[in-house]
N, C-alpha and C positions, 0 to 999 in steps of 0.2 A: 370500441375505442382502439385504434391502432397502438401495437408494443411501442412504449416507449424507446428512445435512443439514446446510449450513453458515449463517450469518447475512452477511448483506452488510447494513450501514449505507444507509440512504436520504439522498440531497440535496434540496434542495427546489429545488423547480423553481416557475416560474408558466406555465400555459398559457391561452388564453385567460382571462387576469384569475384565474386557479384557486391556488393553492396544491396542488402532489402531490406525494409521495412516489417519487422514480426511482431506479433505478438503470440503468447503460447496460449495453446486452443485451452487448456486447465482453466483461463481465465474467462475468456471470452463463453464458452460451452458453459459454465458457473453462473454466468450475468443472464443468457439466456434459458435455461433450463430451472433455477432455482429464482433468480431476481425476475425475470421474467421479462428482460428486457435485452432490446437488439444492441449491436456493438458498430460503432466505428473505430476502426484504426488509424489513429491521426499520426502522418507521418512525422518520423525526426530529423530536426533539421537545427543545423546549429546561429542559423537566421534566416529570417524570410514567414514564418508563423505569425500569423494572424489570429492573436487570442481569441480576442471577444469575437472574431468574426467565425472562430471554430464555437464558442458557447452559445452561441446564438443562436445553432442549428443542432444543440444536445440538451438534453435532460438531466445526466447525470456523469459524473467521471471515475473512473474505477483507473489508480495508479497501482501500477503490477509491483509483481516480484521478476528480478532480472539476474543474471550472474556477474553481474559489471556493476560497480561501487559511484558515490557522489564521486566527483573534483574533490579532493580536502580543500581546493583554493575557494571555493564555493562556502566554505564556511571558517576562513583564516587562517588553516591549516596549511604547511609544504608536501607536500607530495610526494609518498617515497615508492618504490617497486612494488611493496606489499601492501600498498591500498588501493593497488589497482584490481583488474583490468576495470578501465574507464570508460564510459560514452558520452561524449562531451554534446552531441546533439540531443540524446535524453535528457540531460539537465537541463538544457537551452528548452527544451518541447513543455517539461513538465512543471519546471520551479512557478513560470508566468504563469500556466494553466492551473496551478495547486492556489495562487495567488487569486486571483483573478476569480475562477470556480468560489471560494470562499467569501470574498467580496460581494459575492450576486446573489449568495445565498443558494448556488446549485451543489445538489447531494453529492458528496464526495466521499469517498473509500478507497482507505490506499493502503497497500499490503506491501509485507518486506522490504524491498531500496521504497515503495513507494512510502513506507511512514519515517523513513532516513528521509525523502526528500521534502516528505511534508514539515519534518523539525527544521531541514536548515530552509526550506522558502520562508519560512516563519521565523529565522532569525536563533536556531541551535547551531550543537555541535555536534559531529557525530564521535564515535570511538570505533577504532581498527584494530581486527585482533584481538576480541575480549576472552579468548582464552588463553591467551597468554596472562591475564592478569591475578594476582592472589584472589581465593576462593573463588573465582569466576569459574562456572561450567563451561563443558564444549558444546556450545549450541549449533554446530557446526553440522552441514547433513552428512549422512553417513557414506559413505562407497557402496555402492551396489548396485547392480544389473538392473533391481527389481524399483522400480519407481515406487511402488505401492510399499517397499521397507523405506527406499528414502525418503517419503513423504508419512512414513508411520508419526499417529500420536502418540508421544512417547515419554509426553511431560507436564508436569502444572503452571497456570498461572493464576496467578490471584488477583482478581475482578475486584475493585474497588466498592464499599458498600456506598451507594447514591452517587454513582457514576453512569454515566450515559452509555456505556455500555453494559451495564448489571440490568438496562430495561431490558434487552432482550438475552441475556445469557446468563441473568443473574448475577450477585455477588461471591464472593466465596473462591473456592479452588474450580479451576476447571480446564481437561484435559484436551494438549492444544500439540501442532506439530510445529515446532517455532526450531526454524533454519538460519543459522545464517551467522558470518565471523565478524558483523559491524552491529554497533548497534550506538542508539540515541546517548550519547554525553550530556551534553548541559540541554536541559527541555527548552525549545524557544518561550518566551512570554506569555505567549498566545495561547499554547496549550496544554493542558490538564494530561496530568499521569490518571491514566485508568487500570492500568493492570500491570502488576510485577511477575518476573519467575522467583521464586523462591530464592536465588541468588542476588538478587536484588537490579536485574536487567531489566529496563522499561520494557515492556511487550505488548503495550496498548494507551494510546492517548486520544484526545479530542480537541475543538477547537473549542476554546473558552467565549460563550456569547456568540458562537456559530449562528447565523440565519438562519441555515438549516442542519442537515446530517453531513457531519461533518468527521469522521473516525478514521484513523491509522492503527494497525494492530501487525506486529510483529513478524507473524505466524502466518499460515498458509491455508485460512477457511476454504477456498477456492477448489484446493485438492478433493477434498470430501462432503464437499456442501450437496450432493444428491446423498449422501448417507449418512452423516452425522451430526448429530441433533445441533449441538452449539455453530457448529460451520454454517448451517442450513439458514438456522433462526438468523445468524447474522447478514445475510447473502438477500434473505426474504425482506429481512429491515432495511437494506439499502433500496430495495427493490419497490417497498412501498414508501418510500421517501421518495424515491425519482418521482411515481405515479402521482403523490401529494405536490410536487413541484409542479406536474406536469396542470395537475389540475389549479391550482389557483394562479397559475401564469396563465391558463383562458384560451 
């Protein structure tokens, strides 16, 4: 049976004065070495994307982590300096595809902006700057040279007991590298809190009455999924979720 094919959403990047289409290999090298499955990068484009006619031709979708934040306008919010920097073709690429991907019942998994953009397609809020707020930690990544400290696990969350993600990572406390200065406000309707940090910041949800595998988690499994158990198990779960799609579609 040929590797399955999943879509990964592109950011826009500028290189040398260029506008391109990226995705970081962290993601991409994770989907194929651990989920076991090949990548498309589906360009961003802030119209002109043809959903269903990109899901028609994948298996599953893996929405990344990026250094660039929702629109606030995207979920009712004004929009000040510091909730930027923004990609207005990412949102336009991935809100329909998070949409649409859910609708059809294809495997979906979306880390960091990608589970901010899974609560507001789903009708949340997000929060900017949560360490500015009383008792809130700085979930924030650290400064450093060494990618492997910035992406250290460095902290708990707590896995819901009969949560769709305690099938494969267990319930309880478990040590996770969760980055990042936004994070989910109001849960859309649709889905289910799966995992808290200890401060009480969502770090893991689901789609409530999903078709299929449908999970946003906070954190950065991606980084360490060839070495660390929880990243792995979760990366292998998406992975045998695309192949069950892949088989009872025929």
């Amino acid at each position: 049976m040929p590797k399955p094919i999943i879509a990964i959403p592109a950011d826009i990047r500028q290189f040398d004065g260029a506008n391109w289409h990226a995705a970081q290999n962290q993601y991409v090298s994770a989907a194929l070495k651990v989920a076991d499955v090949m990548s498309f990068i589906i360009p961003a484009f802030e119209e002109g994307n043809d959903t269903d006619a990109i899901l028609d031709r994948v298996d599953g979708v893996i929405v990344s982590g990026s250094a660039t934040n929702v629109h606030p306008s995207l979920y009712g919010a004004v929009a000040t300096e510091a909730d930027g920097p923004f990609d207005p073709a990412r949102d336009a690429t991935t809100l329909p595809l998070i949409r649409r991907a859910i609708d059809r019942g294809i495997p979906l998994l979306a880390i960091c902006r990608g589970i901010q953009e899974l609560n507001v397609a789903m009708g949340g809020t997000l929060a900017s700057e949560i360490q500015e707020q009383p008792g809130m930690w700085d979930h924030r990544k650290p400064q450093h040279a060494d990618r492997d400290i910035m992406y250290s696990i460095r902290q708990d969350v707590i896995i819901a007991e009969g949560s769709c993600i305690a099938r494969y990572l267990g319930a309880g406390p478990v040590p996770v590298n969760s980055l990042h200065r936004q994070a989910i406000s109001r849960t859309a309707p649709r889905l289910q809190v799966e995992a808290l940090a200890e401060d009480g910041t969502i770090e893991a949800v689901s789609v409530i009455d999903a078709k299929g595998f449908a999970i946003g988690v906070q954190w950065h499994p991606e980084y360490w999924a060839e070495t660390d158990k929880p990243s792995r198990a979760l990366f292998e779960a998406f992975g045998d979720a695309v192949r069950a799609y892949v088989a009872a579609r025929g």
